[in-house]
N, C-alpha and C positions, 0 to 999 in steps of 0.2 A: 504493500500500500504506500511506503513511502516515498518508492521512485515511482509512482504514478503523477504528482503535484511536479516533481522535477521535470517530466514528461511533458507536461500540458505546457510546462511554459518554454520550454528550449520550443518547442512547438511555435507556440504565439509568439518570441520571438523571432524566430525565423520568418512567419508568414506577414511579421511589420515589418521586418530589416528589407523582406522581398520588394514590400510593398512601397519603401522608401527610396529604397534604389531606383525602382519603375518609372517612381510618380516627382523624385528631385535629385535623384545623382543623374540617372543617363539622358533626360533629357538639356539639362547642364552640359552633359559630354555634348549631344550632340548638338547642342546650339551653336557652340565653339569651334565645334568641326566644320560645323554648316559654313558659320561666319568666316574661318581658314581657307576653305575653299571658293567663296567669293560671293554666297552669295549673301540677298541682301536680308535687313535685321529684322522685317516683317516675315520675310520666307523662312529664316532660319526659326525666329518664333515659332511660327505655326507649327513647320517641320518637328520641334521637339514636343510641340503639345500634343503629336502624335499615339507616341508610346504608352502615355496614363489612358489616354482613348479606346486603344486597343487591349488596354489591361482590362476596363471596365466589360467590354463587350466581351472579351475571351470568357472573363467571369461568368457573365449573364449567361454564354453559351453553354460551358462545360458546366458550372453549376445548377441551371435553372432558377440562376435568382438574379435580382438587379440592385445595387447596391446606389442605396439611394443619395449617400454622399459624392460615390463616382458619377451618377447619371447627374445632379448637381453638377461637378466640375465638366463633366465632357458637356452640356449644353449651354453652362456659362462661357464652357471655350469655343463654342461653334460659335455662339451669340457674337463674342469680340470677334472673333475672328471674322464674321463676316462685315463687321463693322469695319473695322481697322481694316480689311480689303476696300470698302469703299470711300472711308476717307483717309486712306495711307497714311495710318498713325499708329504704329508699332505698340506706342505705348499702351494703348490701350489693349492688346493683348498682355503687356507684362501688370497693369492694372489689375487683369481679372482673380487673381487670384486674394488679391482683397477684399477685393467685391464678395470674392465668396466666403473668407473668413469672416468677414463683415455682417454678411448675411447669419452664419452660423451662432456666433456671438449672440445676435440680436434675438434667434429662435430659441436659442438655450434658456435664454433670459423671461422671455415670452412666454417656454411651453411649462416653466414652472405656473400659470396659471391653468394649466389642462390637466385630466385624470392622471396620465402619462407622462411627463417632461423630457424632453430630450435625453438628457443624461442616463436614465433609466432604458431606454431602448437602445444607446452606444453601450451600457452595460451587458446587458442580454445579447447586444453581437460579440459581443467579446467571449460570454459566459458559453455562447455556443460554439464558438472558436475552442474553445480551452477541454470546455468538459460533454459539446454536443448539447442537444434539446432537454432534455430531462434536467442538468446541469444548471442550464438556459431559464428552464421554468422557474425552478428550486431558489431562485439567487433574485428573481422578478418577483414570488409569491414574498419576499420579505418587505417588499411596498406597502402590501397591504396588510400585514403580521406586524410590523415590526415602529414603530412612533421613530425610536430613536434611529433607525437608517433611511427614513423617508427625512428626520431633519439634518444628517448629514450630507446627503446627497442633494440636497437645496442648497447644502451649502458649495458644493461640491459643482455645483449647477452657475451659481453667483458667479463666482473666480473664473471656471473656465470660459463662462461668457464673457466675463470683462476682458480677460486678456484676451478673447482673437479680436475681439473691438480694438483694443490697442493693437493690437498686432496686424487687422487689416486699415488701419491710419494710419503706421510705420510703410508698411506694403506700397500705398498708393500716393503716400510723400517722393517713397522712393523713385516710383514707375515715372514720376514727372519730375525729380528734380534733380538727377544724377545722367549723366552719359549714356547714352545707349547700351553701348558692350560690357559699364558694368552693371547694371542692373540685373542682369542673370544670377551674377556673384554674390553681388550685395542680398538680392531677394533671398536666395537662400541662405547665406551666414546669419539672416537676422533669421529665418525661418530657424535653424538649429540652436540660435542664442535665446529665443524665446519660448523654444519646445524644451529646451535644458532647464531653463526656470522653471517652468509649468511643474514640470515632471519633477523637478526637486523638492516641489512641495505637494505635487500628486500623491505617489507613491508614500512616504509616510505618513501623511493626513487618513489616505484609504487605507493602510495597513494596520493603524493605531484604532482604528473606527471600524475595524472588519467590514468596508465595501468591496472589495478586493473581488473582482466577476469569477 
C-alpha cells in the first residue's frame, strides 16, 4: 500500500512535466527556430501555438474527453490569431495568453458563488488523474461532508484567482511593452517565477489542511 501514493504521483508528475513541455518549452523552441530561419514574428507565433492545439485535440481523440481549459486556450488562440492575421499585430497573439489567465482568475473568483466552484472541479481532475473515478468521487463527496474543507478550498479559491489576475496584467504589460523577440522569453520566465510562488505556498497550505486530490 505504500508505494501505491508514490505511484500516483511520479504519475501526475510526469503527465504535468508532459504537459509543460507541450504547452511552454517546445513551443518557445520552436518560435526561435521559426524566427532563425526567417520567418516572420506573427508566423513564427502562430507556428508555435500549434503544438498545445494538437495536444488538446490528440487528447479529445484518444481519450474521448475534451478538456475544457485546452479547448479554452486552442479557441482563444484561433480567436487572436485570426485577428492578428487581419490587423498584423503579433502582439496580440502573445497577449492571448493573458487574456486567458485573466479570464481564469476572474471565474475562480466568481464560481465560489455556485454549488460547485472552480477549484473543486481542477481538484476532481486531478483526483482522477492520481487515483481514477472512484478516487475522483471520494475527494468531491468531502464538499458536501466536510465545513472545514469547503472553507479551505475558498480559501484556496481566493489566492489562486488573484494571482492569474496579476499574472495575466504582468502577461499583457509585457505583450505591448517589450521587443518583439523577447517577449516569448520574458512570457515564460514570468510564467515559471509566478507558478514557483503559487506552488510555494500551494502545496503546504493543501498538505497542512488535507486538500491534497
Amino acid at each position: 500500500m505504500n508505494d501505491v501514493a508514490p505511484a500516483e504521483n511520479r504519475a501526475f508528475v510526469r503527465a504535468i512535466g508532459l504537459q509543460i513541455g507541450i504547452d511552454v518549452v517546445l513551443p518557445l523552441v520552436v518560435y526561435y527556430a521559426a524566427r532563425g530561419a526567417g520567418a516572420s514574428v506573427l508566423v513564427a507565433t502562430l507556428v508555435s501555438g500549434v503544438l498545445p492545439a494538437l495536444r488538446v485535440i490528440t487528447t479529445a481523440v484518444r481519450q474521448h474527453k475534451v478538456e475544457v481549459l485546452g479547448l479554452m486556450m486552442v479557441s482563444l488562440f484561433l480567436v487572436s490569431g485570426a485577428v492578428s492575421v487581419l490587423e498584423g499585430d503579433p502582439r496580440l497573439l502573445f497577449a492571448r495568453d493573458g487574456w486567458l489567465t485573466g479570464a481564469l482568475g476572474v471565474w475562480a473568483l466568481l464560481s465560489l458563488r455556485l454549488t460547485r466552484p472552480f477549484m473543486l472541479h481542477l481538484g476532481r481532475a486531478i483526483a482522477a488523474l492520481k487515483k481514477g473515478d472512484a478516487g475522483a468521487d471520494e475527494w468531491e463527496q468531502r464538499w458536501t461532508t466536510d465545513p472545514e474543507f469547503r472553507h479551505h478550498l475558498r480559501i484556496v479559491s481566493v489566492v489562486v484567482g488573484v494571482v492569474l489576475i496579476v499574472d495575466a496584467i504582468v502577461r499583457i504589460v509585457i505583450a505591448y511593452s517589450l521587443p518583439l523577440d523577447s517577449i516569448p522569453l520574458a512570457t515564460n520566465v514570468q510564467y515559471f517565477v509566478m507558478l514557483g510562488g503559487l506552488l510555494s505556498w500551494f502545496f503546504p497550505y493543501t498538505a497542512r489542511h488535507n486538500l491534497r486530490a
